[in-house]
C-alpha positions as CSV (number, residue, x, y, z in Angstrom):
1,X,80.8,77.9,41.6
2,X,83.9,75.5,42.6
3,X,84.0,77.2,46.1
4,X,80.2,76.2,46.1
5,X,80.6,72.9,45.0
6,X,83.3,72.2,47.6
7,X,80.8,73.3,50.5
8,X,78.2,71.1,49.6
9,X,80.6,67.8,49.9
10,X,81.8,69.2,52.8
11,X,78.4,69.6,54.5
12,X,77.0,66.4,52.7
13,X,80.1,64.0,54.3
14,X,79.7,65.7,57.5
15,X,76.0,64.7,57.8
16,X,76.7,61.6,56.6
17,X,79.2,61.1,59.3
18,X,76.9,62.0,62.0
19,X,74.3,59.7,60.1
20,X,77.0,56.9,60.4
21,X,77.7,57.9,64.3
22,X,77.3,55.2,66.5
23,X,76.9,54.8,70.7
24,X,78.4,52.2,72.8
25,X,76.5,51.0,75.7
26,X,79.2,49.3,77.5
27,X,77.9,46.0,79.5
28,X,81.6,45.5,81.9
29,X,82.8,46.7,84.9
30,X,82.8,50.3,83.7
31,X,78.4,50.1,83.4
32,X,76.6,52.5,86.1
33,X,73.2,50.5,85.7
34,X,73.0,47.5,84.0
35,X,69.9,46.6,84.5
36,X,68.4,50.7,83.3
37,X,71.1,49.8,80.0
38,X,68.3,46.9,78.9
39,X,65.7,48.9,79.3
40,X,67.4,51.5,76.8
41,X,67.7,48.8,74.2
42,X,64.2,48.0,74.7
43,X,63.1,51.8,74.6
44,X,65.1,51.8,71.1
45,X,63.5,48.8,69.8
46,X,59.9,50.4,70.4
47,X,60.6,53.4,68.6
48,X,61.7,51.5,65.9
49,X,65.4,51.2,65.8
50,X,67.2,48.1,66.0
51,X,70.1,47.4,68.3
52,X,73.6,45.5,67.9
53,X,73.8,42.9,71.0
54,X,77.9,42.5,70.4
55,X,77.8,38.8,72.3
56,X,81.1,38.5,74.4
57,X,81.7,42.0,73.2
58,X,82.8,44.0,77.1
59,X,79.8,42.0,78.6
60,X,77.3,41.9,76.1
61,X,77.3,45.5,75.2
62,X,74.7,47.4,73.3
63,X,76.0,49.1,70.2
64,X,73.3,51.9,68.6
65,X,72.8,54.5,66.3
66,X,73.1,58.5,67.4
67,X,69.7,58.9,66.8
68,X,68.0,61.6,68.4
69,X,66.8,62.0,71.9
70,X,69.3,58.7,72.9
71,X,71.7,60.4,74.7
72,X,69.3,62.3,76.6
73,X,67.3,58.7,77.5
74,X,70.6,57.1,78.4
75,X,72.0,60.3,80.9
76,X,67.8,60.3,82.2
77,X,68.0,56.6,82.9
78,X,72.0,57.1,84.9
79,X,73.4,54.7,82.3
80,X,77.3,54.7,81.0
81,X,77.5,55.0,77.4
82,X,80.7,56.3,75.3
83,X,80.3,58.1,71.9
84,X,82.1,55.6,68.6
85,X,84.1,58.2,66.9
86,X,83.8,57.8,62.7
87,X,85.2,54.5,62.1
88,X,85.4,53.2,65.5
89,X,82.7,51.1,64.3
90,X,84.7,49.3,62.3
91,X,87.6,48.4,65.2
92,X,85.0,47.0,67.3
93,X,83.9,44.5,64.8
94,X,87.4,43.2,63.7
95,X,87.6,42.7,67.4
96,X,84.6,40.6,67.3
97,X,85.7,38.8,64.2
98,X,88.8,37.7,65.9
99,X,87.5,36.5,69.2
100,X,84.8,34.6,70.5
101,X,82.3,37.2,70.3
102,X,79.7,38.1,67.5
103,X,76.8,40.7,66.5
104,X,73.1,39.7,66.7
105,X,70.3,42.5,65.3
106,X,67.9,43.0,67.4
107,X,65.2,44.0,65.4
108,X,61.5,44.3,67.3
109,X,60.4,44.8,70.7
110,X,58.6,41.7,71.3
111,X,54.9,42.0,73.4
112,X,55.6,40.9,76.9
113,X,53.0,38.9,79.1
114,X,53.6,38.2,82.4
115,X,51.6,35.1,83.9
116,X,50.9,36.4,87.7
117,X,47.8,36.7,90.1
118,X,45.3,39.7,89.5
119,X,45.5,40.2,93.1
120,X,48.4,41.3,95.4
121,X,50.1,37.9,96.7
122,X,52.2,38.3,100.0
123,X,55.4,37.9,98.1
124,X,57.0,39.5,95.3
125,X,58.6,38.2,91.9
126,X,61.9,38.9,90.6
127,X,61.0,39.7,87.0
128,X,58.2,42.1,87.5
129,X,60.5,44.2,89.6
130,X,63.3,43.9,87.0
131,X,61.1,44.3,84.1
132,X,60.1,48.0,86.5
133,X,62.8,48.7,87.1
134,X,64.2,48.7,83.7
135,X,61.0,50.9,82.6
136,X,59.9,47.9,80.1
137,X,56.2,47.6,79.6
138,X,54.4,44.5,80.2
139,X,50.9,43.0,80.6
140,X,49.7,40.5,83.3
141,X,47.4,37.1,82.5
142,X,46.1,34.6,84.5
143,X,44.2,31.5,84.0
144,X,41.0,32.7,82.3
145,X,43.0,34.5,80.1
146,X,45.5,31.8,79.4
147,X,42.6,29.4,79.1
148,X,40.7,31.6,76.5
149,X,44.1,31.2,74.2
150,X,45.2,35.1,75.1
151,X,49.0,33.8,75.1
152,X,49.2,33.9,71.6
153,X,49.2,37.5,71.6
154,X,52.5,37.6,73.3
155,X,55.7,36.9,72.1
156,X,57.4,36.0,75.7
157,X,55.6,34.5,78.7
158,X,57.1,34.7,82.5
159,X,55.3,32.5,84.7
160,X,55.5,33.9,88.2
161,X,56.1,31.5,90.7
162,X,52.7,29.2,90.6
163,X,52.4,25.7,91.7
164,X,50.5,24.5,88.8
165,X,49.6,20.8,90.6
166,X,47.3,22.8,92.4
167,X,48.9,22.2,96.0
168,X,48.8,26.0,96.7
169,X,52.6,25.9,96.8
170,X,53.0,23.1,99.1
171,X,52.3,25.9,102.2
172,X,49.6,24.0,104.2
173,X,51.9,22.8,107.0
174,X,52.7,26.7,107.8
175,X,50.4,28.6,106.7
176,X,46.5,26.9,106.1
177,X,45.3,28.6,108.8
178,X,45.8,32.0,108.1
179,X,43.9,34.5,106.3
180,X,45.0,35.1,103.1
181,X,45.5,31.2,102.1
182,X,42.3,30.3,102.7
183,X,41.0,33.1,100.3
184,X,43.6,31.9,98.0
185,X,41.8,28.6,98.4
186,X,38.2,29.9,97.9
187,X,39.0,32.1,94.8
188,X,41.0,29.3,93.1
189,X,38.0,26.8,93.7
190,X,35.2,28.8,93.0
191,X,37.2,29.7,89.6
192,X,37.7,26.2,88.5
193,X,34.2,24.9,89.2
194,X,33.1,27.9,87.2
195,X,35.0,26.4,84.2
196,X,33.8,22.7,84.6
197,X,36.7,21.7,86.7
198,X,36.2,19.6,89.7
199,X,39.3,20.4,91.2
200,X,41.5,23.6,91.2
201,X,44.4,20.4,90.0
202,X,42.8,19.8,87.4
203,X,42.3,23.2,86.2
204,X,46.2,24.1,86.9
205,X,46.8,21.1,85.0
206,X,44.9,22.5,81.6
207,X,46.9,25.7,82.1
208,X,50.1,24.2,82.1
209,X,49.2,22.5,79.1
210,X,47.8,25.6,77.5
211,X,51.3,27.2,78.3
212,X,52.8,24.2,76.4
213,X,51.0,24.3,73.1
214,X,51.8,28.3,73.4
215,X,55.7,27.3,73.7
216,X,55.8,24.4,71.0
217,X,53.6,27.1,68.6
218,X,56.6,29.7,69.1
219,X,56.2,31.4,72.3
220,X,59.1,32.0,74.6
221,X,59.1,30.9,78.0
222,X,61.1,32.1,81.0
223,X,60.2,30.6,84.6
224,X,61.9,30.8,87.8
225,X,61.7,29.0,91.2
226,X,58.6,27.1,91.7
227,X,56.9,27.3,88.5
228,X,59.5,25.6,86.6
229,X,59.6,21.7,88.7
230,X,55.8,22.5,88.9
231,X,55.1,23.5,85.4
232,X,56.6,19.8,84.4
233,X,55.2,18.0,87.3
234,X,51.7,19.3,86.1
235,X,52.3,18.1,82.6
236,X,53.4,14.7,83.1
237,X,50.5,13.9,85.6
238,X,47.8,15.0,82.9
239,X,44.4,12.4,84.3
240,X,46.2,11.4,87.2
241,X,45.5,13.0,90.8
242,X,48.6,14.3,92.8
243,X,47.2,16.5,94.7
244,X,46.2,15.4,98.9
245,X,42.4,15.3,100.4
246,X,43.7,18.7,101.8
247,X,43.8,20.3,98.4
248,X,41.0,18.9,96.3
249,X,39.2,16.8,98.5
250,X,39.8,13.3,97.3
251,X,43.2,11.2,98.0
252,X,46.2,10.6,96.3
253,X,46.1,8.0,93.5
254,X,47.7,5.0,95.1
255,X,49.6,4.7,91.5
256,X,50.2,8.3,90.9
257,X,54.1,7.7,90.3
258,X,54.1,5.1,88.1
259,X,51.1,6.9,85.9
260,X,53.5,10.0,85.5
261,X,54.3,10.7,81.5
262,X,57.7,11.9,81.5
263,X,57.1,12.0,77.8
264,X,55.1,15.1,78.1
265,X,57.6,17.3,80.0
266,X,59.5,20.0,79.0
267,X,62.7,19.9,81.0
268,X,62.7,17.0,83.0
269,X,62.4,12.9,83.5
270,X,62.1,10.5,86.2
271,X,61.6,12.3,88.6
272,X,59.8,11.2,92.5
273,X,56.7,13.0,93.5
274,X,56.1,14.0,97.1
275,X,52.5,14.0,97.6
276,X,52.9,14.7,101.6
277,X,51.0,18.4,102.6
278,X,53.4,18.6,105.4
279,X,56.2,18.4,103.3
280,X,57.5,22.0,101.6
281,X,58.6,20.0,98.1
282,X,56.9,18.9,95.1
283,X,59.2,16.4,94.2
284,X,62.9,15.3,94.3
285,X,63.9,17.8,91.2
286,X,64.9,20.3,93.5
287,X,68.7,20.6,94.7
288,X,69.1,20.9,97.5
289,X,65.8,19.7,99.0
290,X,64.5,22.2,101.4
291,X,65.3,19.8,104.5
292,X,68.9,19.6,103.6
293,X,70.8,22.7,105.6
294,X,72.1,25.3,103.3
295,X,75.0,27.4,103.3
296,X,74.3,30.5,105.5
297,X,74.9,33.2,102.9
298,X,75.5,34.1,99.5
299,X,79.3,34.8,99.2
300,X,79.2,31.1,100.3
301,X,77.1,29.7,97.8
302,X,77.8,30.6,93.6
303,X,76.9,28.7,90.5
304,X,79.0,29.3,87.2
305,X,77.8,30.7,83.7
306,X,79.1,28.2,80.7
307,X,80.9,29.8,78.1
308,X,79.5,29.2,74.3
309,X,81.1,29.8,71.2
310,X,79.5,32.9,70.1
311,X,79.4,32.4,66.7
312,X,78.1,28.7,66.8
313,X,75.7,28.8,70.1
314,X,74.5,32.3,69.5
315,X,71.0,31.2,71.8
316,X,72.9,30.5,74.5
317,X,75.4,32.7,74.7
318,X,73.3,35.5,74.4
319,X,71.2,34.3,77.3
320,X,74.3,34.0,79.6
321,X,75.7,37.6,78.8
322,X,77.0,39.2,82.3
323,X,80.2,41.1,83.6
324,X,80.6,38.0,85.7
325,X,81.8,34.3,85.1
326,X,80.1,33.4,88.3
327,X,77.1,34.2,90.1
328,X,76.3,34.6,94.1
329,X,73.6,31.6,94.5
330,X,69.9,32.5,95.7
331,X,67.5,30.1,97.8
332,X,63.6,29.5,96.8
333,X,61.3,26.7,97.1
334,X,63.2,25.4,94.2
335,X,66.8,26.4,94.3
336,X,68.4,23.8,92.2
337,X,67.7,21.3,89.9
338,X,69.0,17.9,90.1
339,X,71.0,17.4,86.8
340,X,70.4,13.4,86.8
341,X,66.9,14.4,86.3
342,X,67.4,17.0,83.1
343,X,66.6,15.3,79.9
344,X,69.5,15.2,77.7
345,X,68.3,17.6,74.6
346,X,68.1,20.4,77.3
347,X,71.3,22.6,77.3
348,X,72.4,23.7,80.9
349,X,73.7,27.6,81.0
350,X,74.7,27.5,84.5
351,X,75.2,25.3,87.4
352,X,77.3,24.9,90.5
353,X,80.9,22.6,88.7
354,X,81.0,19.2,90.2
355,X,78.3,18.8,91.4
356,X,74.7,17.9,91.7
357,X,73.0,21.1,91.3
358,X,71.8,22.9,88.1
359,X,71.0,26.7,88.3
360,X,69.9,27.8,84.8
361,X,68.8,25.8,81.5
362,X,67.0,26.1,78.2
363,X,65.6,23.8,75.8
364,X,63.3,24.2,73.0
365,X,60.2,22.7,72.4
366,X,58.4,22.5,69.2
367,X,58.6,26.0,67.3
368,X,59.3,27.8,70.1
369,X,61.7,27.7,73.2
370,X,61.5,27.6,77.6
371,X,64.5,29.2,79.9
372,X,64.0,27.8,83.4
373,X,66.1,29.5,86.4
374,X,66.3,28.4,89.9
375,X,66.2,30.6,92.9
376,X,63.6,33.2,93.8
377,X,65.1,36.4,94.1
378,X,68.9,37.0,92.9
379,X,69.5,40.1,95.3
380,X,67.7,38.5,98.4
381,X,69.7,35.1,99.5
382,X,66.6,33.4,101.8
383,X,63.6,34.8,100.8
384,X,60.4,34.6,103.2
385,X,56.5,35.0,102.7
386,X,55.8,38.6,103.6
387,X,59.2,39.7,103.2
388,X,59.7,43.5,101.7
389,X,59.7,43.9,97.6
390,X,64.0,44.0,97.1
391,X,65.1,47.6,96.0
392,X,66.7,47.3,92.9
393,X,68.0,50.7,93.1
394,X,70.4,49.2,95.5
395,X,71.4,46.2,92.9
396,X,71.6,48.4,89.6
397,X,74.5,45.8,88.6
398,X,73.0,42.4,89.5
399,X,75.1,39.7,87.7
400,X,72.1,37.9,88.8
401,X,69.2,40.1,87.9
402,X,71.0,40.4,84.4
403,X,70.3,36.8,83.1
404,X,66.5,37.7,83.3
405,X,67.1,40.5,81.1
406,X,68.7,38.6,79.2
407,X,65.7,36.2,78.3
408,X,63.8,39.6,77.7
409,X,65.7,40.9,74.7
410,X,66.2,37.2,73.8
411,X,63.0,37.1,71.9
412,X,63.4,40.4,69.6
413,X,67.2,38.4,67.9
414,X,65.2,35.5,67.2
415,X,61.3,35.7,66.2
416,X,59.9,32.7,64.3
417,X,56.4,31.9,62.5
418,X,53.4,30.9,64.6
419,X,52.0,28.1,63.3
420,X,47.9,29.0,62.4
């Protein structure tokens, strides 16, 4: 009977050991695919399981339970991941305790919307092919499901890159005459006057503001190049027209500037408009403008990732996670932002020291929060309408692609209460 009694504990703390096992998904130097390694965490989250995101922790590594099936994902998916003998737990997190580093839970996958056109446009966007890449699901919208108050299904919004002043991106000087923008300019018309709209302005306008009150009710908004300086310039000229005779047929308000309510921005104030068709910018937000000359390629031209206090600023800092301090730069209509132009509540997560330019910010509004990034691809330095998708097979540790990612998982660490 004691013999019997003495195998039982045996077998019982054995399975509670492999119970208690834990993997490390290492985010450094030593990680095969960064980019797949999210994409794991997210594929845990879904089946139910939450995830450790150990903040400063060898990158921002991913620490998980054994469960079953993981291994086999992570070694399917070409991802580096080291077995956490019994106990080694427990090292790990007196290292956190002792350095600027913590542990956030991740606990849900949050519902993932992505704002793009139904159609095929004739250039890609940097988070649908990381959000692919990583094999995380995702749905798309578009204005009349954005203006029929869809977003509140979602818990995280990516805007693809959209002029929402309803200037068609500020391309008529190079490309009005071809095909595809003037079907562009057809659909978008036709759309707006079939929801009372006289212009397509004024219809980007009310989905700007319909992204808004989906932000200040608790959504979570990431945006990159164009959208971002757009996104504001829309809100601030609510009942004012921006747009040229070219676009929507009737001229520029003489007193368009001074009508602008900065008030009613997200990110930024005071800024200049540039009304001009022939002129590739919305405004003087954008650093550098696109007539300034640029540096010719990307190991010329970095931007550097602030350090937080983990433990204190655990938004940010999970936000800038990378195996990298600094970043190679990336062009796009809006590369920059000009940091005398930033309101002052907005926290900036990355920018080029010294200087004018701001790369990457965040900011909450309301109940909920908006993560703006500059540039339009992070693997492709001067991007070009008509230019091939980029091959992230080839980038499977982009410091760059990495801090979209990031904004990703952002959402399942911190979920709040929509407001009804």
């Amino acid at each position: 009977m004691k013999a019997l009694i003495r195998t039982l504990l045996v077998i019982m703390t054995f399975s509670g050991i492999l119970h208690a096992q834990k993997i490390l998904v290492p985010m450094d130097e030593t990680q095969t695919d960064h980019l797949k390694a999210y994409g794991v965490a997210f594929w845990m989250l879904e089946h139910g399981e939450n995830v450790e995101w150990l903040l400063n922790y060898r990158g921002g590594s991913f620490l998980m339970d054994a469960v079953t099936e993981l291994t086999r994902e992570l070694r399917l998916r070409g991802v580096r991941f080291e077995n956490v003998p019994p106990g080694g737990d427990v090292d790990i997190y007196s290292t956190i305790e002792g350095n600027n580093m913590d542990v956030v839970l991740l606990e849900k996958a949050p519902k993932i919307a992505v704002y793009t056109p139904p159609d095929k446009a004739p250039w890609d966007d940097a988070v649908t092919l990381a959000l692919t890449y990583a094999e995380i699901d995702y749905d798309k919208l578009w204005d009349a499901e954005v203006l029929d108050g869809k977003l509140a299904d979602y818990d995280w919004l990516h805007l693809h890159h959209e002029d929402f002043t309803g200037q068609y991106g500020k391309f008529y000087r190079n490309y009005s005459r071809t095909a595809w923008y003037q079907e562009q300019q057809r659909q978008y018309e036709a759309f707006a006057a079939s929801r009372g709209f006289k212009s397509v302005s004024e219809e980007k306008k009310a989905v700007a503001r319909a992204i808004k009150r989906y932000v200040v009710e608790g959504g979570f908004l990431f945006a990159m190049c164009s959208a971002t300086d757009a996104m504001d310039i829309a809100l601030a000229a609510e009942g004012v027209d921006i747009a040229a005779a070219v676009y929507d047929h009737t001229p520029v308000d003489p007193h368009a500037q001074e009508k602008l309510n900065y008030s009613k921005t997200l990110a930024f104030e005071n800024f200049t408009l540039i009304t001009d068709p022939y002129v590739y910018e919305y405004s003087d937000i954008d650093y550098p403008p696109s007539t300034q000359p640029r540096a010719t390629s990307a190991e010329a031209d970095y931007f550097t990732l602030f350090e937080f206090s983990a433990k204190w600023d655990p938004v940010p800092t999970m936000l800038t996670q990378d195996h990298v301090a600094a970043v190679k730069g990336f062009m796009g209509q809006t590369t920059g932002y000009r940091r005398d132009l930033i309101k002052k509540h907005v926290t900036i997560l990355g920018d080029v020291p010294d200087g004018p330019q701001v790369k990457y910010l965040h900011g909450n509004a309301g109940n909920g929060t908006f993560t703006f990034l500059a540039g339009h691809d992070p693997e492709d330095y001067q991007h070009f309408v008509g230019d091939p998708p980029t091959q992230l097979s080839l980038h499977k540790n982009s410091p760059g692609y990495r801090l979209i990612l990031n904004n990703v998982l952002f959402p399942a660490a911190k979920k709040k209460e929509r407001k009804t």
